[in-house]
CHARMM internal coordinates of N, CA and C (Angstrom, degrees):
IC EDIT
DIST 1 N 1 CA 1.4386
DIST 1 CA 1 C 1.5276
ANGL 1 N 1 CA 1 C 110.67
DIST 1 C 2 N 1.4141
ANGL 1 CA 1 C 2 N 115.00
DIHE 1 N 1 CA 1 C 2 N -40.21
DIST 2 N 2 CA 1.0207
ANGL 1 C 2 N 2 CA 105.89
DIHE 1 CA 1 C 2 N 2 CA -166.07
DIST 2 CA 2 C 1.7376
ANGL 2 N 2 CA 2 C 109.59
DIHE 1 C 2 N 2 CA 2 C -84.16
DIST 2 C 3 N 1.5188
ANGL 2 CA 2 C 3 N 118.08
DIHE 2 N 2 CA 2 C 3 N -44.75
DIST 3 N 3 CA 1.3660
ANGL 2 C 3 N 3 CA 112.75
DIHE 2 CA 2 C 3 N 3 CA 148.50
DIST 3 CA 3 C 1.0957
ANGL 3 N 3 CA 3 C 110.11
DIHE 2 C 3 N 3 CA 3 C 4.80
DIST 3 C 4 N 1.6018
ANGL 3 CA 3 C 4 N 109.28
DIHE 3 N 3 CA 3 C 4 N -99.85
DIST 4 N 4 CA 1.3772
ANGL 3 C 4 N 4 CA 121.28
DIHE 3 CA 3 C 4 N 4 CA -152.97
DIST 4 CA 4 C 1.9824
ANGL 4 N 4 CA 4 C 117.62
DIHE 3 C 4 N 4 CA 4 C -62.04
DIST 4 C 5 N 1.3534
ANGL 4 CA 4 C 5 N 84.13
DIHE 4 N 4 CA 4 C 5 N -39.02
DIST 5 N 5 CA 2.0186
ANGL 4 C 5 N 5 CA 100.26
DIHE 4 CA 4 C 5 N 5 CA 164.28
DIST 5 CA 5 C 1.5822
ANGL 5 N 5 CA 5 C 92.62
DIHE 4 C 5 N 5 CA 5 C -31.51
DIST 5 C 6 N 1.1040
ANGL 5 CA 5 C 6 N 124.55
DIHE 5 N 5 CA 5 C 6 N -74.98
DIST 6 N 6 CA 1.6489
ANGL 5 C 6 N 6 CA 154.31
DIHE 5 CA 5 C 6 N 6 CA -116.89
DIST 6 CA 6 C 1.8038
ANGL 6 N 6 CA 6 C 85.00
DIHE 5 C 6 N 6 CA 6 C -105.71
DIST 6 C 7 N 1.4297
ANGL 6 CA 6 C 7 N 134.22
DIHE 6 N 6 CA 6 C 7 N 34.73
DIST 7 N 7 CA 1.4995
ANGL 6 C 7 N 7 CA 116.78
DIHE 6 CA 6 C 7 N 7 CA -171.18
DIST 7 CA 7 C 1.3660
ANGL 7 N 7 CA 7 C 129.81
DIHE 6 C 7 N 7 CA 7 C 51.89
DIST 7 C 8 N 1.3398
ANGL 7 CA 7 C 8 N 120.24
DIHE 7 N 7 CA 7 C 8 N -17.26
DIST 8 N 8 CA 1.9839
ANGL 7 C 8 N 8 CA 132.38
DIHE 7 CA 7 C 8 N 8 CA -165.35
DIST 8 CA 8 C 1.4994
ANGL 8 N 8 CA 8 C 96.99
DIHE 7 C 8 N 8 CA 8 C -70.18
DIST 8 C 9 N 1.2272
ANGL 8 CA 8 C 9 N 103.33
DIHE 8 N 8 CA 8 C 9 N 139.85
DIST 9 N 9 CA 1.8438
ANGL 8 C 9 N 9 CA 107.60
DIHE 8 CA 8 C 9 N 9 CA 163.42
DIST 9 CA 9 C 1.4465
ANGL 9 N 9 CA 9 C 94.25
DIHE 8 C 9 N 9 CA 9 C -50.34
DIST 9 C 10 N 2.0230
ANGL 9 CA 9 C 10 N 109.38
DIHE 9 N 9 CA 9 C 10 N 156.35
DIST 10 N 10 CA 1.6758
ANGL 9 C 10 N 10 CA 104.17
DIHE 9 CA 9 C 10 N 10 CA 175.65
DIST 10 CA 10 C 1.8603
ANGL 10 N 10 CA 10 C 75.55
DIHE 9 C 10 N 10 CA 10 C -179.98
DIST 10 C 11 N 1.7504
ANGL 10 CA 10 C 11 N 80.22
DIHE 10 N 10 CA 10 C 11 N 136.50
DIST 11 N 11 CA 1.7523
ANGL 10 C 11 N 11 CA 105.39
DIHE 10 CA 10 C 11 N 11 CA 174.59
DIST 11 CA 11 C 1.6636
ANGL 11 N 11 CA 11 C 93.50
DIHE 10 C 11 N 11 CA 11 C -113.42
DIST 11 C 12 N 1.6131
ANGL 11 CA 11 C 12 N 75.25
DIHE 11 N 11 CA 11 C 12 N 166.56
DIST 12 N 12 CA 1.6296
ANGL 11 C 12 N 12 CA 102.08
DIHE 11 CA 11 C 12 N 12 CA 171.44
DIST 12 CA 12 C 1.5013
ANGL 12 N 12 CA 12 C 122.62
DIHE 11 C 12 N 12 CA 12 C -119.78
DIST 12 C 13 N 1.0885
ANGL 12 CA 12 C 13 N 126.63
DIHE 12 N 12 CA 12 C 13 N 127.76
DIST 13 N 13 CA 1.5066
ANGL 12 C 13 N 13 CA 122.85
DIHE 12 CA 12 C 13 N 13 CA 173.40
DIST 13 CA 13 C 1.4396
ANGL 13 N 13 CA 13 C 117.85
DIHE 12 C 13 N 13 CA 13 C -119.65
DIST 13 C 14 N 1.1624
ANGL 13 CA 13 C 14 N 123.98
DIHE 13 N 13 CA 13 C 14 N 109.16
DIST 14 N 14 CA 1.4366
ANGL 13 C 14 N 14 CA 128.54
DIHE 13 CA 13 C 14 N 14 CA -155.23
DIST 14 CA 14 C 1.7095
ANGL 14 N 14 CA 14 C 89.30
DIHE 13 C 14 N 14 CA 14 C -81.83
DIST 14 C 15 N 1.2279
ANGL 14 CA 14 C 15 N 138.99
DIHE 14 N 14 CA 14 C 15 N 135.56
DIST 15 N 15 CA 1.6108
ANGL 14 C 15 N 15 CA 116.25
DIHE 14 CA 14 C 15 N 15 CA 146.24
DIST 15 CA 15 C 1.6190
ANGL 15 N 15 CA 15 C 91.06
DIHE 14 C 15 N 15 CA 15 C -137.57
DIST 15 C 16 N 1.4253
ANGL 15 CA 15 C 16 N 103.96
DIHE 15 N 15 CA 15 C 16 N 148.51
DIST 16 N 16 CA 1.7078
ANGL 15 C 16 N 16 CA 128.74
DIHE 15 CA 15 C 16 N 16 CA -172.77
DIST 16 CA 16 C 1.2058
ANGL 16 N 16 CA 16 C 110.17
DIHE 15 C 16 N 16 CA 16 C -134.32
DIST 16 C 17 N 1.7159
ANGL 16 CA 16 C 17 N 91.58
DIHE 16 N 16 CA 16 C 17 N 136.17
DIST 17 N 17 CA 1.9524
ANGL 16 C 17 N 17 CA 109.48
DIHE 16 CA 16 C 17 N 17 CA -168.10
DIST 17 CA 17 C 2.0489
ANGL 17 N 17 CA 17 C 87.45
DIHE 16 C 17 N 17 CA 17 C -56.56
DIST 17 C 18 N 0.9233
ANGL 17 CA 17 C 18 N 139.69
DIHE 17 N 17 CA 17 C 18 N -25.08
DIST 18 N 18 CA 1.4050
ANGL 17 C 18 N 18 CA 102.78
DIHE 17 CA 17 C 18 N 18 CA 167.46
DIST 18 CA 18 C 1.7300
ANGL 18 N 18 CA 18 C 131.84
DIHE 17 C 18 N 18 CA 18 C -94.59
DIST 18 C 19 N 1.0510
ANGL 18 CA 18 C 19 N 78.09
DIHE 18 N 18 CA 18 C 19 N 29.73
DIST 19 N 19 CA 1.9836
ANGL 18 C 19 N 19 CA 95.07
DIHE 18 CA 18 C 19 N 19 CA 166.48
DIST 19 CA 19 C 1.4897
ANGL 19 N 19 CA 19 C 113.70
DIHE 18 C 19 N 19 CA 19 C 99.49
DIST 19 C 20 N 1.3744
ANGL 19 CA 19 C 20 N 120.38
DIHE 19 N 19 CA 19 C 20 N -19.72
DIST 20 N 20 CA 1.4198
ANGL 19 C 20 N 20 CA 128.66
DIHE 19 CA 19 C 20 N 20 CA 175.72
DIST 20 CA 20 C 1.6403
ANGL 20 N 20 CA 20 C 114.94
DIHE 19 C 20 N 20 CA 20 C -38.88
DIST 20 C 21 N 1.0272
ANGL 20 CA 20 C 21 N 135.64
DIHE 20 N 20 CA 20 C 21 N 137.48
DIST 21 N 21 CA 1.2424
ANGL 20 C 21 N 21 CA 150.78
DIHE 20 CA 20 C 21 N 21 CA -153.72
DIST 21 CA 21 C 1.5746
ANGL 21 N 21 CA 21 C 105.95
DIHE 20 C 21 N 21 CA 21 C -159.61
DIST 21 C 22 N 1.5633
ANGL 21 CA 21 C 22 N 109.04
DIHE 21 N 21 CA 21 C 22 N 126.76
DIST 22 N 22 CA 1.7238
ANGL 21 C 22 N 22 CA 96.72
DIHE 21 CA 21 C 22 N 22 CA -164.59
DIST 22 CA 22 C 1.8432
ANGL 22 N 22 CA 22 C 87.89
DIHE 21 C 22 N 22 CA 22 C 171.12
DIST 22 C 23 N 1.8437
ANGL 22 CA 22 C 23 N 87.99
DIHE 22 N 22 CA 22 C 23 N 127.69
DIST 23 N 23 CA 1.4362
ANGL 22 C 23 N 23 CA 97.61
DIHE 22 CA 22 C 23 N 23 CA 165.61
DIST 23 CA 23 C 1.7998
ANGL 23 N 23 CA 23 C 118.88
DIHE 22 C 23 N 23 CA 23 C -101.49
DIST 23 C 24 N 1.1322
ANGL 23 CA 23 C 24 N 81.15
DIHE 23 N 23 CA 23 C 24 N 142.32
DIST 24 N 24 CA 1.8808
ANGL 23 C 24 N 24 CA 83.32
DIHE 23 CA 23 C 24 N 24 CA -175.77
DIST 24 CA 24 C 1.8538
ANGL 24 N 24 CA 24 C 106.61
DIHE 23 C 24 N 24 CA 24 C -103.03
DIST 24 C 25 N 1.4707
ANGL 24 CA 24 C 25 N 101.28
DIHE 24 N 24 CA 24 C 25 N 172.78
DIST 25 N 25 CA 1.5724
ANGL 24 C 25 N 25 CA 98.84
DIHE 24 CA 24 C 25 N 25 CA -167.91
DIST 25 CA 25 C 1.6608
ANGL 25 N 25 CA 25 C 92.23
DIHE 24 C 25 N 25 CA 25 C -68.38
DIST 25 C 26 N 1.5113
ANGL 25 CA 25 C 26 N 148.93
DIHE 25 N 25 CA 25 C 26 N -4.82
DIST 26 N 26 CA 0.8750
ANGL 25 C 26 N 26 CA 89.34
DIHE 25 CA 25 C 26 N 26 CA -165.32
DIST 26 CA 26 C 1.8173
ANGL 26 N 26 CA 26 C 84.29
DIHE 25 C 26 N 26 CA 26 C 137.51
DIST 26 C 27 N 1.4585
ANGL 26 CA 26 C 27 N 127.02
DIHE 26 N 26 CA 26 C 27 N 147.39
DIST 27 N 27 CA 1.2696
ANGL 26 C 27 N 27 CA 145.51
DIHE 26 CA 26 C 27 N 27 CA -155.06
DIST 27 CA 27 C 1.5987
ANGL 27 N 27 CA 27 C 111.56
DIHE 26 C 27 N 27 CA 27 C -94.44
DIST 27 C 28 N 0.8345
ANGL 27 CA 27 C 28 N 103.93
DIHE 27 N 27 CA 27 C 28 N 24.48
DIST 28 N 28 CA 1.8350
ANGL 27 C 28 N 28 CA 114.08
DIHE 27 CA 27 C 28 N 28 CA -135.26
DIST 28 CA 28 C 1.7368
ANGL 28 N 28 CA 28 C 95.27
DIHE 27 C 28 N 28 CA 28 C -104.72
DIST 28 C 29 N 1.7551
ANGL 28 CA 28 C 29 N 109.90
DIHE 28 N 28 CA 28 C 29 N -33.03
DIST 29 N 29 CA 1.2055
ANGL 28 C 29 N 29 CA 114.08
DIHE 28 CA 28 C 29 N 29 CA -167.47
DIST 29 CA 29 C 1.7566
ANGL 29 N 29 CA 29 C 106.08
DIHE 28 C 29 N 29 CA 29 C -80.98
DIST 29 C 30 N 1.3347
ANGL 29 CA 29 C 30 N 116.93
DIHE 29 N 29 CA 29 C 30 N -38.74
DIST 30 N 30 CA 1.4955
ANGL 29 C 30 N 30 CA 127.39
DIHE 29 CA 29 C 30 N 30 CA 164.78
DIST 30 CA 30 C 1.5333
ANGL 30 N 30 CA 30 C 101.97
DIHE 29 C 30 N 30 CA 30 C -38.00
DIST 30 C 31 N 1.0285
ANGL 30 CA 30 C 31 N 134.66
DIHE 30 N 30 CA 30 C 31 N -17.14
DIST 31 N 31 CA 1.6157
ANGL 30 C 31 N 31 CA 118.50
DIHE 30 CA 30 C 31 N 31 CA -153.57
DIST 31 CA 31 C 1.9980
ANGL 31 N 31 CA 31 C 101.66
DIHE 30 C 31 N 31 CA 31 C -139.42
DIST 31 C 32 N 1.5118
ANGL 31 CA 31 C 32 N 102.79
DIHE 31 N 31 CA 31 C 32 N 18.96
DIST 32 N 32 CA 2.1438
ANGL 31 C 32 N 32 CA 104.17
DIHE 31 CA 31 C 32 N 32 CA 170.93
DIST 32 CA 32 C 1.4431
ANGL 32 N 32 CA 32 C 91.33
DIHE 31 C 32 N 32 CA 32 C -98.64
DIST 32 C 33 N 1.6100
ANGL 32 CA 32 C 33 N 65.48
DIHE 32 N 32 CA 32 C 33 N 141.89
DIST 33 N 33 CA 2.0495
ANGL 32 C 33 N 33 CA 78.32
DIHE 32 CA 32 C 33 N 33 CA 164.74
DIST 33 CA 33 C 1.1090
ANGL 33 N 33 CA 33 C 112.01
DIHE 32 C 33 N 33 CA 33 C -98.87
DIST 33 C 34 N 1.3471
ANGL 33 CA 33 C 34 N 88.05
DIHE 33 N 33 CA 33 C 34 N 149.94
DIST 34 N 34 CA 2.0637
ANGL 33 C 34 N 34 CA 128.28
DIHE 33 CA 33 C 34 N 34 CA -171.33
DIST 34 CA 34 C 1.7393
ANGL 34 N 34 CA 34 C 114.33
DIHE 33 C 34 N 34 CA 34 C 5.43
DIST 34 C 35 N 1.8012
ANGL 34 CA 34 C 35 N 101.06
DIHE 34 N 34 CA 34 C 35 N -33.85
DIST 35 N 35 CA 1.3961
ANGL 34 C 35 N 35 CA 102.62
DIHE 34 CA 34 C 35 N 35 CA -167.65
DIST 35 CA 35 C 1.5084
ANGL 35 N 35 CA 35 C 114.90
DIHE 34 C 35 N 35 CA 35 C -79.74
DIST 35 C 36 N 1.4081
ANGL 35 CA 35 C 36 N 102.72
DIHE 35 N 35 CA 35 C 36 N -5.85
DIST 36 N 36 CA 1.4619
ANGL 35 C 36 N 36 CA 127.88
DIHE 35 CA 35 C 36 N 36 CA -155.17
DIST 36 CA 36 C 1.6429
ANGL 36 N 36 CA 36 C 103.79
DIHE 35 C 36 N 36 CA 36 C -113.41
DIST 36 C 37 N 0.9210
ANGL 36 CA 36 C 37 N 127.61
DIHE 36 N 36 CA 36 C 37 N -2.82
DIST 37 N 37 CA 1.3599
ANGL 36 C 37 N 37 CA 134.85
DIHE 36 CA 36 C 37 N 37 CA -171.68
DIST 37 CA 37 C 1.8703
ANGL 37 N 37 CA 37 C 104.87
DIHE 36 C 37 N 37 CA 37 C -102.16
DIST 37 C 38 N 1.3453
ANGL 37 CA 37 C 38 N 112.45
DIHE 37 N 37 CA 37 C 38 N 142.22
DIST 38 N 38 CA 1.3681
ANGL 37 C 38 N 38 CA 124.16
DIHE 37 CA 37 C 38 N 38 CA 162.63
DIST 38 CA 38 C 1.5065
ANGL 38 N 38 CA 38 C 128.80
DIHE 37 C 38 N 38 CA 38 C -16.45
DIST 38 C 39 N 1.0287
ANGL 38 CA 38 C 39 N 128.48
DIHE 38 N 38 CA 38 C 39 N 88.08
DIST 39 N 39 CA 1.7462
ANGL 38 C 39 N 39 CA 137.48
DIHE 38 CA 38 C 39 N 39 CA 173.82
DIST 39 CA 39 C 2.0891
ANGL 39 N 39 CA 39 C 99.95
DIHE 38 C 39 N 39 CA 39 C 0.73
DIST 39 C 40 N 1.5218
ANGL 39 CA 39 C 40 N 95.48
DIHE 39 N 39 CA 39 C 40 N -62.72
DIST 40 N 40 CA 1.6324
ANGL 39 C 40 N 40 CA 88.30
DIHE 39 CA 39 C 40 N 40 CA 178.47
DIST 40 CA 40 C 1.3964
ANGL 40 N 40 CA 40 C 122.48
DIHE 39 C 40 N 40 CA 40 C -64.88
DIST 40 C 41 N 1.4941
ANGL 40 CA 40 C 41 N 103.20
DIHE 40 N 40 CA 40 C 41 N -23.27
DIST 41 N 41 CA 1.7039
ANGL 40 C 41 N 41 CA 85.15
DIHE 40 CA 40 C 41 N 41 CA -163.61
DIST 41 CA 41 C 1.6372
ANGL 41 N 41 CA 41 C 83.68
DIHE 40 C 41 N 41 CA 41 C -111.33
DIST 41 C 42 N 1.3670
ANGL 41 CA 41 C 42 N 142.45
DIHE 41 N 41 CA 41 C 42 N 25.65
DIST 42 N 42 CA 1.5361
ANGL 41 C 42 N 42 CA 114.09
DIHE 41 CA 41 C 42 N 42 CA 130.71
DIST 42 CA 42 C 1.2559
ANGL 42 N 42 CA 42 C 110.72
DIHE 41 C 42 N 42 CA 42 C -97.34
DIST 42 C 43 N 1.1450
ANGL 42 CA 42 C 43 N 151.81
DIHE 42 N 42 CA 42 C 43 N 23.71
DIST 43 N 43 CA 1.1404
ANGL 42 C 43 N 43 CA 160.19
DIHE 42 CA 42 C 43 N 43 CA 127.10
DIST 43 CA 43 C 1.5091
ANGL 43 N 43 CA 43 C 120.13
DIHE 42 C 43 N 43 CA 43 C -51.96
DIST 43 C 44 N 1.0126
ANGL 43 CA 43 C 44 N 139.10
DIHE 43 N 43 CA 43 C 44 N -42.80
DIST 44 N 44 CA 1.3691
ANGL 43 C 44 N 44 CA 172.22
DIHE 43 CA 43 C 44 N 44 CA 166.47
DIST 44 CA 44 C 1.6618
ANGL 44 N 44 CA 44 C 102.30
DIHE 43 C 44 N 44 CA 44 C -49.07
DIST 44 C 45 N 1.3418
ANGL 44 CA 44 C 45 N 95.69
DIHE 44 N 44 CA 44 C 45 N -59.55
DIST 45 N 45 CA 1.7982
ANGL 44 C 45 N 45 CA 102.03
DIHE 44 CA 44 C 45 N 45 CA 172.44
DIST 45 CA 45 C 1.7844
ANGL 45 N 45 CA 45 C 118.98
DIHE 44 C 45 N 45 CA 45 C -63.44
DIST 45 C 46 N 1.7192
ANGL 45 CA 45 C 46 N 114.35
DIHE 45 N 45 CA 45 C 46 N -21.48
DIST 46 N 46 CA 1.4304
ANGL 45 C 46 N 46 CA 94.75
DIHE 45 CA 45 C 46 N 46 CA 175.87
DIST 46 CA 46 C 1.8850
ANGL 46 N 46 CA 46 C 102.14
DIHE 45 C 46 N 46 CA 46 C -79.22
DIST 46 C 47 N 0.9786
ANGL 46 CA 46 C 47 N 122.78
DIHE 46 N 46 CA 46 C 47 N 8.94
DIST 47 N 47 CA 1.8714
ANGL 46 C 47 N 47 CA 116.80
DIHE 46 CA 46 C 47 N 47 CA -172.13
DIST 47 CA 47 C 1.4464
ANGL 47 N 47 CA 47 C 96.47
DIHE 46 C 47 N 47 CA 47 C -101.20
DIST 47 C 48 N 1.3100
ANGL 47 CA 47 C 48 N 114.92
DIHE 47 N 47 CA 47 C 48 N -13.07
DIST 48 N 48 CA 1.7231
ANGL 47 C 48 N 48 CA 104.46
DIHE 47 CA 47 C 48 N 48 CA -171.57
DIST 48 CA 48 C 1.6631
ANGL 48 N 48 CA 48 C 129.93
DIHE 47 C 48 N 48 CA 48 C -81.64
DIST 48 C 49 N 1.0267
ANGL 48 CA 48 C 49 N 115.84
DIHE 48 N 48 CA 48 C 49 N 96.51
DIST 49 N 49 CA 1.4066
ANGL 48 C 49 N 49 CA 117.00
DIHE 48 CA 48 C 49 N 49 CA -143.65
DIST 49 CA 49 C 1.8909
ANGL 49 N 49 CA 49 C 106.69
DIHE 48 C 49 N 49 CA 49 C -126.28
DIST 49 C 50 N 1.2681
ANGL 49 CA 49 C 50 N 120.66
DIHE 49 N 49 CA 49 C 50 N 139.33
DIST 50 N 50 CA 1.3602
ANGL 49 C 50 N 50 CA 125.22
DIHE 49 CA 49 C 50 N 50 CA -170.48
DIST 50 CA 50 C 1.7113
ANGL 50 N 50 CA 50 C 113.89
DIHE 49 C 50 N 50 CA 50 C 54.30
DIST 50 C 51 N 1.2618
ANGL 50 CA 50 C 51 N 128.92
DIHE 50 N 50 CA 50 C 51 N -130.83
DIST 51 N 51 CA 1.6093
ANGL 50 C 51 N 51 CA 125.16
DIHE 50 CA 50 C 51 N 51 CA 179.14
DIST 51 CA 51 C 1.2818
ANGL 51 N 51 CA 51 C 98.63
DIHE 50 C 51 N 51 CA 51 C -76.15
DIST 51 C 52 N 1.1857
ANGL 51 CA 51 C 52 N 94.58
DIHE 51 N 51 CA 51 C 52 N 155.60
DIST 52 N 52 CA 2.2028
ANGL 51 C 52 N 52 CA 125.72
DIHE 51 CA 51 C 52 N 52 CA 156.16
DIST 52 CA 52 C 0.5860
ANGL 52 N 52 CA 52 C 102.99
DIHE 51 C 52 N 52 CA 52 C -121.69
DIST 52 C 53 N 1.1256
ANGL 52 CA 52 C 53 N 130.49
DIHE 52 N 52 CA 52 C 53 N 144.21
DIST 53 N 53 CA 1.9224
ANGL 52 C 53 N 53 CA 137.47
DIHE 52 CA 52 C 53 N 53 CA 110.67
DIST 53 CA 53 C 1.6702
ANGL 53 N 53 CA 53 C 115.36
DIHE 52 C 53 N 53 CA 53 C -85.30
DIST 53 C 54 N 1.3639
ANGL 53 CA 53 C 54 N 101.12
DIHE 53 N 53 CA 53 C 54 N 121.69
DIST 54 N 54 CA 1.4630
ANGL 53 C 54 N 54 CA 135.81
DIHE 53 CA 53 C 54 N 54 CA 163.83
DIST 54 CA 54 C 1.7028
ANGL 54 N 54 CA 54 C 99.65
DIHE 53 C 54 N 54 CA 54 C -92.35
DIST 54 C 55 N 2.0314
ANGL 54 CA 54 C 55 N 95.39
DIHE 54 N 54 CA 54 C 55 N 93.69
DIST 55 N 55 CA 1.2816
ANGL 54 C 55 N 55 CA 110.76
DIHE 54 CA 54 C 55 N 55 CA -176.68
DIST 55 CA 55 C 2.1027
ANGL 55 N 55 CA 55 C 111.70
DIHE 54 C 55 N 55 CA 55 C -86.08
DIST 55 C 56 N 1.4391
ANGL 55 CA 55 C 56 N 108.79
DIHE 55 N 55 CA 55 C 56 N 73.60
DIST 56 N 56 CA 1.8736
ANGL 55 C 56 N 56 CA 95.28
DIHE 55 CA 55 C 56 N 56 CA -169.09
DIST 56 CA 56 C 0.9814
ANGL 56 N 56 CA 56 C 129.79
DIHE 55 C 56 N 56 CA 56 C 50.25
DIST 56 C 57 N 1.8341
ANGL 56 CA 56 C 57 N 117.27
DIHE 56 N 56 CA 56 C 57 N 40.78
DIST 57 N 57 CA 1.1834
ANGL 56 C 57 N 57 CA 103.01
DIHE 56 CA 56 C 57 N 57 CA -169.18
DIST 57 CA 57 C 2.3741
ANGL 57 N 57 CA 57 C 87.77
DIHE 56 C 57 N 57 CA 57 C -112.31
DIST 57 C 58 N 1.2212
ANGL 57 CA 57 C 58 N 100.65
DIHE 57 N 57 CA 57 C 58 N 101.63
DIST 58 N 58 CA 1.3994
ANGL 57 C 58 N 58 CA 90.08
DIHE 57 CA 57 C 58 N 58 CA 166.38
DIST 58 CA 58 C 1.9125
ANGL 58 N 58 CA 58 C 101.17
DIHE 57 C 58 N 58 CA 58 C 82.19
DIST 58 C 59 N 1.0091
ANGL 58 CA 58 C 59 N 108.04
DIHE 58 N 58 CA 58 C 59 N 170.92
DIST 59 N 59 CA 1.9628
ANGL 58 C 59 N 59 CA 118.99
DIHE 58 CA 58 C 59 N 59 CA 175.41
DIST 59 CA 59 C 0.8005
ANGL 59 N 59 CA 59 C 117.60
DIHE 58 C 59 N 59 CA 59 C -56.87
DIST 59 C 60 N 1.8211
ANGL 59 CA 59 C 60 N 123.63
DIHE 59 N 59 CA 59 C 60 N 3.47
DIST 60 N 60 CA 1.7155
ANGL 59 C 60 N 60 CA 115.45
DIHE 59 CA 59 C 60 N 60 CA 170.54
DIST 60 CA 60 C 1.7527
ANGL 60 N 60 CA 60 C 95.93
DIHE 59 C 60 N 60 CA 60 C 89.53
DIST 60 C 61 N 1.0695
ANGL 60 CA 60 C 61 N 143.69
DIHE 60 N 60 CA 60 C 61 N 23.55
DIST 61 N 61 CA 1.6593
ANGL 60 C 61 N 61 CA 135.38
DIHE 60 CA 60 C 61 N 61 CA 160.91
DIST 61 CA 61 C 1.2589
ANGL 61 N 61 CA 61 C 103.86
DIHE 60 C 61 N 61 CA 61 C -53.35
DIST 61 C 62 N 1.2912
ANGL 61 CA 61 C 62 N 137.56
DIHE 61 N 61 CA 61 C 62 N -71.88
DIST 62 N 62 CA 1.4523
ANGL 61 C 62 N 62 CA 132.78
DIHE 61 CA 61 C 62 N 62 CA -179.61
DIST 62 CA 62 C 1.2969
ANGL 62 N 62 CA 62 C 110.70
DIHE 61 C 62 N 62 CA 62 C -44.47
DIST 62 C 63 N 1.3573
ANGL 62 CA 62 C 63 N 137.70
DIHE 62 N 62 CA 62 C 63 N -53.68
DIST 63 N 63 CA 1.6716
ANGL 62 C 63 N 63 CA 122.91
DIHE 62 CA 62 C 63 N 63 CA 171.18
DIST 63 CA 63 C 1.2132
ANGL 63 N 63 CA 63 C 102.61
DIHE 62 C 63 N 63 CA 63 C -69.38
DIST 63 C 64 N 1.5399
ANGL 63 CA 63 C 64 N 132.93
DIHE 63 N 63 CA 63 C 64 N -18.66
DIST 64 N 64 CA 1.8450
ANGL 63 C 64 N 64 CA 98.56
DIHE 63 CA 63 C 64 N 64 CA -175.43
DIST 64 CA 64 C 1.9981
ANGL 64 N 64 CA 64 C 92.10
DIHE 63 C 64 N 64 CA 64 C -89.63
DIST 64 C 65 N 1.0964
ANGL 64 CA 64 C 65 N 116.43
DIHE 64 N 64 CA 64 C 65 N -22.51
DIST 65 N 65 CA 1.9686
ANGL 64 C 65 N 65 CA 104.08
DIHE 64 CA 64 C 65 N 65 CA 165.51
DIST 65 CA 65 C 1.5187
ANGL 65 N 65 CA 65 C 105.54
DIHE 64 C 65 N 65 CA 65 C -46.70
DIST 65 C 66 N 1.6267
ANGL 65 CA 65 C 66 N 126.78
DIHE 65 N 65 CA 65 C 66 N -52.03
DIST 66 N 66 CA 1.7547
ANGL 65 C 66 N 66 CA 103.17
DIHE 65 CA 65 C 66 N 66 CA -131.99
DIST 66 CA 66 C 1.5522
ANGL 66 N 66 CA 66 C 83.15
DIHE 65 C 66 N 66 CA 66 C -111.09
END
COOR INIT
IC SEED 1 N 1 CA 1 C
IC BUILD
């Protein structure tokens, strides 16, 4: 993440507790703003209201939005 933050070439390797294994283009999607993010999860942002916790999910984009 930070690589790619920082200009550096930087891959992604997805792997999931149900066995999924899978490279993505690339770190790039963690880091669009709001307008640029998934239909559900800017949707998701009008319900977010008073504290969060952003439990490890990903570089923290949703706590650096709200």
């Amino acid at each position: 993440m930070l690589d790619w933050f920082e200009g550096r070439p930087a891959a992604e390797i997805v792997e999931r507790d149900d066995g999924l294994i899978m490279a993505n283009r690339g770190p790039m999607n963690y880091f669009q703003p709001l307008r640029r993010w998934p239909r559900p999860e800017r949707r998701a942002m009008r319900w977010a209201r008073g504290r969060v916790l952003d439990v490890g999910c990903g570089p923290g984009r949703v706590a650096l939005h709200l």
